[in-house]
Structure formats: C-alpha cells, structure tokens
VMD Tcl script that builds the backbone (N, CA, C; Angstrom):
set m [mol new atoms 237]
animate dup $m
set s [atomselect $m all]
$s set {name element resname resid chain x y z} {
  {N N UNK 1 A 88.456 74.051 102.135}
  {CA C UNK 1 A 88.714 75.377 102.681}
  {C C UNK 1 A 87.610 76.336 102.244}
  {N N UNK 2 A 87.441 77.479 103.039}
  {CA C UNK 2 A 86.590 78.289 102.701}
  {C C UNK 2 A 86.588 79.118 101.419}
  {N N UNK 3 A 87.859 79.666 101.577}
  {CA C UNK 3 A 88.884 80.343 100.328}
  {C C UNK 3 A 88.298 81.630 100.507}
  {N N UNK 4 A 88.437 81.754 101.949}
  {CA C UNK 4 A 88.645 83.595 102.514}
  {C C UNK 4 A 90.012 83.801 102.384}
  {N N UNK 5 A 90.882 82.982 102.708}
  {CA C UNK 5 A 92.306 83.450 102.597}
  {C C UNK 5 A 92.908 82.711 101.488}
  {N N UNK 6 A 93.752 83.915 100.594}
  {CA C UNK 6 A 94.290 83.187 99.617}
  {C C UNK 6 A 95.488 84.206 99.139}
  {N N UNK 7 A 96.306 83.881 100.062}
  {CA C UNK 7 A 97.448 85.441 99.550}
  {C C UNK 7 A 98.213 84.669 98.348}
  {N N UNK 8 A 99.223 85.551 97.905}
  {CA C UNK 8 A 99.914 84.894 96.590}
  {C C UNK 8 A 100.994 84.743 97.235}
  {N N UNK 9 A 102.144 83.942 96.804}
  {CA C UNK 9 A 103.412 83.825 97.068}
  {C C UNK 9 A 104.066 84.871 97.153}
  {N N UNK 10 A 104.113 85.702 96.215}
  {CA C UNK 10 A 104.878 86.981 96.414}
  {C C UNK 10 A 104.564 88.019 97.843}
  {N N UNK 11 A 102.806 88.023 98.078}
  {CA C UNK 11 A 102.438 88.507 99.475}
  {C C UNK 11 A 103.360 87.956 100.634}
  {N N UNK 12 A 103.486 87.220 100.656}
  {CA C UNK 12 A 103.803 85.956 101.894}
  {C C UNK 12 A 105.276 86.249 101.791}
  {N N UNK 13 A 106.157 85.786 101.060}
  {CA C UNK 13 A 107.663 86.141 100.798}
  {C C UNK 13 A 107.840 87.941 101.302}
  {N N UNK 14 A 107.330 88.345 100.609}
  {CA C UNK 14 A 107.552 89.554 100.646}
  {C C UNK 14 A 107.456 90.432 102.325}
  {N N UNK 15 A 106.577 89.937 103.167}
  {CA C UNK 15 A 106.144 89.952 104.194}
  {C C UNK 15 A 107.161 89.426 105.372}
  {N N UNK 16 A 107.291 87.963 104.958}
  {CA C UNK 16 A 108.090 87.258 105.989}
  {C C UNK 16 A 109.888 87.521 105.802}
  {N N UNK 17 A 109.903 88.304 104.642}
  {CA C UNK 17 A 111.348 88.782 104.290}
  {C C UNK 17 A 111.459 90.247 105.246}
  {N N UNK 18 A 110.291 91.033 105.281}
  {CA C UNK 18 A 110.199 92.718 105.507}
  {C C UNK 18 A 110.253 92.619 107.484}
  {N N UNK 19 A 109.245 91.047 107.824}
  {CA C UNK 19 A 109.149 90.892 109.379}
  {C C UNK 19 A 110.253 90.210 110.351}
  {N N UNK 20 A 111.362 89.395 109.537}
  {CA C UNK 20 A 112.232 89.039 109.627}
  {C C UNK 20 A 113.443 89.733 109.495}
  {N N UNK 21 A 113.742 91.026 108.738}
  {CA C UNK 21 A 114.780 91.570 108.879}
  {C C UNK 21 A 114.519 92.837 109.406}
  {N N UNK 22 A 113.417 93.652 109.635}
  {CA C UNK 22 A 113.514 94.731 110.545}
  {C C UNK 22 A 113.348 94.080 111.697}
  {N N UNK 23 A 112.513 93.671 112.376}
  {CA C UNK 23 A 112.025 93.743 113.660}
  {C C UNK 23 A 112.856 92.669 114.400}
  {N N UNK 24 A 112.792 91.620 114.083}
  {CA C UNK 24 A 113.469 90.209 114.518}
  {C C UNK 24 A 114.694 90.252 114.171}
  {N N UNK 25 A 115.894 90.691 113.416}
  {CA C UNK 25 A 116.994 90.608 113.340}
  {C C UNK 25 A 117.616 91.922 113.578}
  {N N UNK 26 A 116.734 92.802 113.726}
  {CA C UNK 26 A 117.266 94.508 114.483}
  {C C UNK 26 A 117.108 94.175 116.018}
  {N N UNK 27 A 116.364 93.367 116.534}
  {CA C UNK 27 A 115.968 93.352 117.732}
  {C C UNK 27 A 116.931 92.723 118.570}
  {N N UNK 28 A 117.404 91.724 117.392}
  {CA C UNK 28 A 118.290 90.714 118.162}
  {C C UNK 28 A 119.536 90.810 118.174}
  {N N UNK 29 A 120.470 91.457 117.200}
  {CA C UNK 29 A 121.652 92.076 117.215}
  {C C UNK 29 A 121.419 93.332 118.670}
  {N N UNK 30 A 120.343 93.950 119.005}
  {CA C UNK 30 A 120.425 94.880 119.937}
  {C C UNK 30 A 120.398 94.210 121.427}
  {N N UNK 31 A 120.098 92.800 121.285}
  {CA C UNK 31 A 119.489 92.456 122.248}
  {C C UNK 31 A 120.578 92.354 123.639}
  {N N UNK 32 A 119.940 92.599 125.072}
  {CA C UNK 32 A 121.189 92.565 126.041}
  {C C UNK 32 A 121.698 91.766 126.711}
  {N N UNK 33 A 120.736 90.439 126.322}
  {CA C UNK 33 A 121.124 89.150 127.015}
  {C C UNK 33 A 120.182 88.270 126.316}
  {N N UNK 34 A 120.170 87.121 126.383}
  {CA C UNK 34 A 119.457 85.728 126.010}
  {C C UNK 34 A 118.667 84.974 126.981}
  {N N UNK 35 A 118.051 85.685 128.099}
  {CA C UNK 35 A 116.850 85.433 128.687}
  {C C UNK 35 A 115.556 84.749 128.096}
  {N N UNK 36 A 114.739 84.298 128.729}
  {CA C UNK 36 A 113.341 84.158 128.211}
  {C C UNK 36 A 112.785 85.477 127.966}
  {N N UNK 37 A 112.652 86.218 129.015}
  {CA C UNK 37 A 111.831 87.699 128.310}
  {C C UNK 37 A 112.224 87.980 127.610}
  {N N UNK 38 A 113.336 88.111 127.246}
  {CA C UNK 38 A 114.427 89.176 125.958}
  {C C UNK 38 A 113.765 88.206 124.519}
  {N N UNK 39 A 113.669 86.976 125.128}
  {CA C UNK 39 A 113.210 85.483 123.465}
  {C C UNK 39 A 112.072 86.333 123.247}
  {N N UNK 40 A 110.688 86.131 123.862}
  {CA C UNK 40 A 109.194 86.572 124.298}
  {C C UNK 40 A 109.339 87.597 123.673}
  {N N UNK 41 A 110.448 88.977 123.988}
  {CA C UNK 41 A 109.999 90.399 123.492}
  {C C UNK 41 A 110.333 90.434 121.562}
  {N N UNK 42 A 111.320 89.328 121.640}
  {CA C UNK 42 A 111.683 89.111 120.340}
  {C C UNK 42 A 110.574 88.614 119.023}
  {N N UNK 43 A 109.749 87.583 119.808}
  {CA C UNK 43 A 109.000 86.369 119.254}
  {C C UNK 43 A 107.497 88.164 118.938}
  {N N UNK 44 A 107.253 88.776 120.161}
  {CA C UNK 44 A 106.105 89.813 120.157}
  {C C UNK 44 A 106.410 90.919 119.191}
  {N N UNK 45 A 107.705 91.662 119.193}
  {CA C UNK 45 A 107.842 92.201 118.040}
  {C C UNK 45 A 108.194 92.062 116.381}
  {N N UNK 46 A 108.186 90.378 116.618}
  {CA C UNK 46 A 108.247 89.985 115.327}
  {C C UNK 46 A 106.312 89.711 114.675}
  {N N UNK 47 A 105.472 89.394 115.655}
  {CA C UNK 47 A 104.332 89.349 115.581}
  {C C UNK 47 A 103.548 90.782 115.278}
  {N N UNK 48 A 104.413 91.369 115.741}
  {CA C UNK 48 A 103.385 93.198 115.544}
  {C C UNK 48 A 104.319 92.908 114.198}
  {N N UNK 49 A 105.469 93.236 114.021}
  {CA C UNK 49 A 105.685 93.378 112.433}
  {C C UNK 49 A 105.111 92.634 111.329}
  {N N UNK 50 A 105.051 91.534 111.740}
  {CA C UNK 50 A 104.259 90.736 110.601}
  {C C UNK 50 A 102.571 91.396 110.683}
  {N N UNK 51 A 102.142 91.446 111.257}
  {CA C UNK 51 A 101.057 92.674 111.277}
  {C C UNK 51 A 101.462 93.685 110.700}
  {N N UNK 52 A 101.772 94.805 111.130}
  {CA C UNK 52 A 102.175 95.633 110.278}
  {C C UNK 52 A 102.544 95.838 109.284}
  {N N UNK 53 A 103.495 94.715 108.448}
  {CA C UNK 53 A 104.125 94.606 106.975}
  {C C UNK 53 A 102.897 93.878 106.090}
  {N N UNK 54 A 102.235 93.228 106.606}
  {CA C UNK 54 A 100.954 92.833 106.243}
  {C C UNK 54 A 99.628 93.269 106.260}
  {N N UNK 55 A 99.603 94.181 106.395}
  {CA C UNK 55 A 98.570 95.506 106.349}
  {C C UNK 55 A 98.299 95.967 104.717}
  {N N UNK 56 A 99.021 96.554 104.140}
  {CA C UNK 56 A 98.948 97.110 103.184}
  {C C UNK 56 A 98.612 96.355 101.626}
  {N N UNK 57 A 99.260 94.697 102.198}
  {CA C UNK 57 A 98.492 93.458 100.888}
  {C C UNK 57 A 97.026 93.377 101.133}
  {N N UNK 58 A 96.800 93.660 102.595}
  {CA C UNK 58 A 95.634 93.067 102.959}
  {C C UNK 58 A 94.739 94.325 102.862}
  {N N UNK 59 A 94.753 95.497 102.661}
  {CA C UNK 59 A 94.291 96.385 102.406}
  {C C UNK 59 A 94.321 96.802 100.611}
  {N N UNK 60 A 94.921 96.226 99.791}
  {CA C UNK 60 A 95.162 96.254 98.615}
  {C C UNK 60 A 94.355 94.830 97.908}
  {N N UNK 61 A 94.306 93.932 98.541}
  {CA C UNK 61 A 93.269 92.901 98.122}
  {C C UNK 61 A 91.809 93.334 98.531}
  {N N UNK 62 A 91.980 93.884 99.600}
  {CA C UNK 62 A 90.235 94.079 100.183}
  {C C UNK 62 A 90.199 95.093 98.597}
  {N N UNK 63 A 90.669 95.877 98.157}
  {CA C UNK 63 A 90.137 97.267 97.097}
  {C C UNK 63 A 89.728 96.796 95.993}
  {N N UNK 64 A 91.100 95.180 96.159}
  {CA C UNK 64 A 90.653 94.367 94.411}
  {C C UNK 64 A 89.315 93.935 94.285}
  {N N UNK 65 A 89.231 93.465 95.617}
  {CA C UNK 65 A 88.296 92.309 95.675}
  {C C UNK 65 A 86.572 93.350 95.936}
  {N N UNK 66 A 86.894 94.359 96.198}
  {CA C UNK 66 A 85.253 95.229 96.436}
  {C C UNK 66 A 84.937 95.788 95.123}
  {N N UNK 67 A 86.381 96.312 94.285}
  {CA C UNK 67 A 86.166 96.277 92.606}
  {C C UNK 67 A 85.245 95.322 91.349}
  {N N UNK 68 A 85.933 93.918 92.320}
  {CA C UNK 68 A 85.116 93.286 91.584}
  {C C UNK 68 A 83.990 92.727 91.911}
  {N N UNK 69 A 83.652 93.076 92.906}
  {CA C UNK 69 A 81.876 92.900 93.443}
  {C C UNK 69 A 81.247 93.711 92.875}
  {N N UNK 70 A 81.638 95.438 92.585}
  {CA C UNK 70 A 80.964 96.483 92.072}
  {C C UNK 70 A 80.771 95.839 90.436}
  {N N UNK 71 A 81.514 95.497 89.705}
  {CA C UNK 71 A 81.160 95.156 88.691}
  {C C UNK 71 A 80.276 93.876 88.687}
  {N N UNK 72 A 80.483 93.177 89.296}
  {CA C UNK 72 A 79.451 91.946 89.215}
  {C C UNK 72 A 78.055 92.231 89.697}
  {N N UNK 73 A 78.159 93.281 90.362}
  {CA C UNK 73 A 76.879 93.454 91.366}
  {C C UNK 73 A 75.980 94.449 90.023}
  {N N UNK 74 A 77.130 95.300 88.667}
  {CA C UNK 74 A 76.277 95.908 87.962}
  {C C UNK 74 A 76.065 95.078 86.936}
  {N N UNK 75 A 76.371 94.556 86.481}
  {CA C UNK 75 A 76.094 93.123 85.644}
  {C C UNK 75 A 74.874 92.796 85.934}
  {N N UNK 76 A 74.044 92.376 87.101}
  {CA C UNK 76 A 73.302 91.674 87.770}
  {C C UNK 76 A 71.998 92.824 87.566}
  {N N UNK 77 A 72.280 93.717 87.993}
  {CA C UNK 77 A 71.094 94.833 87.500}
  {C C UNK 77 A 70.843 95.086 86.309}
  {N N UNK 78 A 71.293 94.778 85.642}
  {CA C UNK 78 A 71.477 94.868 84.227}
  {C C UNK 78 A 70.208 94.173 83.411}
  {N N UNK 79 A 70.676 92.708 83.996}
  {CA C UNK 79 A 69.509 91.671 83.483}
  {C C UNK 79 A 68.177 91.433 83.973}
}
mol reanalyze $m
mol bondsrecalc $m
mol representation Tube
mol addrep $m
C-alpha cells in the first residue's frame, strides 16, 4: 500500500456510527414506500453523510500531518 490512507479505528467507528444513524436510519423511518428510488435516495444520502461526518477527521489529520512536516522540514535546515 501506499500508506496515504490510514485512519484509526476510532475515525472509522465513529463515522460509520454518526452516517448510519442520522441520515440512513432518519431517512428510513421517514421513508414513504420501499421502491427502488426511495432504496437509491437512501443508499445517496447515506453517501453525502459519510462525507460529511468525515470531513472534520480528515481535516484534523491533514493539520497533524502538515505539523509534522513543519518540524521535520526545520530539522533539515538546521544541518
């Protein structure tokens, strides 16, 4: 693997717990019938939520991870 992606367990849980009970189980208690479109609109707003609930790890690793370039990158000038 490349090891661009490497979320932690807690990211991932935490995510598929937050995209699974708002969007996908609010959607579906509302839902007005059991059609294919009604499945589709279900399956799409569970996809924007998992986007969305996954934004903010992935924006919180990018900060870790540019932190520690800045220090490595002054290390390097150093010597």
């Amino acid at each position: 693997m490349s090891g661009c992606c490497e979320p932690s367990l807690k990211h991932l849980i935490t995510v598929a717990y937050l995209t699974f009970l708002i969007p996908v189980l609010g959607v579906s208690f509302g839902a007005p019938n059991s059609n294919l479109e009604t499945l589709a609109t279900i399956v799409m707003l569970g996809a924007i939520g998992g986007i969305f609930w996954s934004i903010p790890f992935v924006l919180w690793s990018m900060s870790k991870s540019r932190g520690n370039e800045s220090i490595s990158a002054m290390a390097g000038e150093e010597e």
